[in-house]
C-alpha positions in Angstrom: 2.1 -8.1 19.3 3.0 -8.1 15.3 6.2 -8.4 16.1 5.7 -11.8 18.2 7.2 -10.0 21.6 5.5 -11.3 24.5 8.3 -10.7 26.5 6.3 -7.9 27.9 3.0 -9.8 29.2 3.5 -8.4 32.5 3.5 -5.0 31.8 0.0 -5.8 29.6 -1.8 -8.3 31.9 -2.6 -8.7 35.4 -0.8 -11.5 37.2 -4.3 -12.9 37.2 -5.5 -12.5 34.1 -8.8 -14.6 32.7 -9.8 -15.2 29.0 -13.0 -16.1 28.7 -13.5 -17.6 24.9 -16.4 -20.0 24.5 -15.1 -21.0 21.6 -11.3 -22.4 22.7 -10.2 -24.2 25.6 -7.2 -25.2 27.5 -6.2 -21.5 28.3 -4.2 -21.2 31.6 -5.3 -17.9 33.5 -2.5 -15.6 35.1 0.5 -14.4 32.9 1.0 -18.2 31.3 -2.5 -17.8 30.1 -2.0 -14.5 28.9 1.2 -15.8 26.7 -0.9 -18.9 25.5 -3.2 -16.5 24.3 -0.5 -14.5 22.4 1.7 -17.5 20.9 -2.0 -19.2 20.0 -3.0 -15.9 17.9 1.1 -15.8 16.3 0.3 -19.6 14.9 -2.7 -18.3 13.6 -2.1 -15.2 12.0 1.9 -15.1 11.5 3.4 -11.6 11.2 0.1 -10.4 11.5 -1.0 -6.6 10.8 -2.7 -6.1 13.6 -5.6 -2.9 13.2 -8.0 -1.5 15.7 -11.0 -0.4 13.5 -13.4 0.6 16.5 -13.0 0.9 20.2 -15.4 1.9 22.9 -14.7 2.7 26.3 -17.2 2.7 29.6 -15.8 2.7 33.3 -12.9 -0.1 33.4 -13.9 -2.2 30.2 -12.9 -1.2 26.5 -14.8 -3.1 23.7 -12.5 -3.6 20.3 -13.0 -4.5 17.0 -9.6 -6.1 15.7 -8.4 -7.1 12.1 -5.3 -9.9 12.1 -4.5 -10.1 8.8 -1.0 -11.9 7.4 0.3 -15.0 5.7 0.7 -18.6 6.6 2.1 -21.0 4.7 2.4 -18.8 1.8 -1.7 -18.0 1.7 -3.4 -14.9 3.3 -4.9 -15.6 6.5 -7.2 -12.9 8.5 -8.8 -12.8 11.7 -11.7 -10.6 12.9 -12.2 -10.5 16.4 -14.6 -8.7 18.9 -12.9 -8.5 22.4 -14.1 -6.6 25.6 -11.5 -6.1 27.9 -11.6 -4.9 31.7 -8.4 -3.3 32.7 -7.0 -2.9 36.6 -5.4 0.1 36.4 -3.2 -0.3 33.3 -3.4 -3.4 32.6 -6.2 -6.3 31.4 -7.4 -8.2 34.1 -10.1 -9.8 31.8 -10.5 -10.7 27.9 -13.9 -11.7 26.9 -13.7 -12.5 23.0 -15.1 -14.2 20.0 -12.7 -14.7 16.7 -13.6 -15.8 13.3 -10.9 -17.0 10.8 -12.6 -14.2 8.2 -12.1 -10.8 7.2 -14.7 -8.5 8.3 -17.3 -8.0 5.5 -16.9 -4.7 3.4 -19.3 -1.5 3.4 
């Protein structure tokens, strides 16, 4: 994903992928969903450094806490996002996830 290659969306996502966001909208589902998703967090957070600073697992769902963090525009950007994804087999079937255009506070 830092690298902008979504050239691989159906190796990651089911061909019937959902997003559930309540806060966007517009989303197709399916593997043009899942690439509107990834161009949408690109604009966004260009060249982002993407981290994975906790992750749970349970049955078929992982819960993540993700940091975006790059430039646009010649500022710093970041992105802190909580997502829970359920997977089919080895790939997400389902995103449910809330973004804030803010780092995560410090300790």
């Amino acid at each position: 994903m830092a690298a902008g290659d979504i050239g691989h969306v159906a190796e990651w996502f089911t061909e019937d992928f959902k997003l559930h966001d309540p806060s966007i909208g517009g989303f197709r589902s399916g593997h043009d969903g899942a690439r509107d998703m990834l161009r949408s967090l690109a604009e966004h957070v260009p060249c982002a450094r993407i981290d994975v600073l906790d992750m749970v697992e349970e049955g078929d769902k992982v819960a993540v806490r993700w940091l975006f963090a790059g430039n646009k525009d010649g500022s710093p950007v970041c992105l802190s996002a909580v997502a829970i994804y359920r997977f089919d087999g080895d790939r997400i079937a389902e995103d449910w996830g809330i973004a804030a255009k803010a780092e995560w506070p410090m300790r």
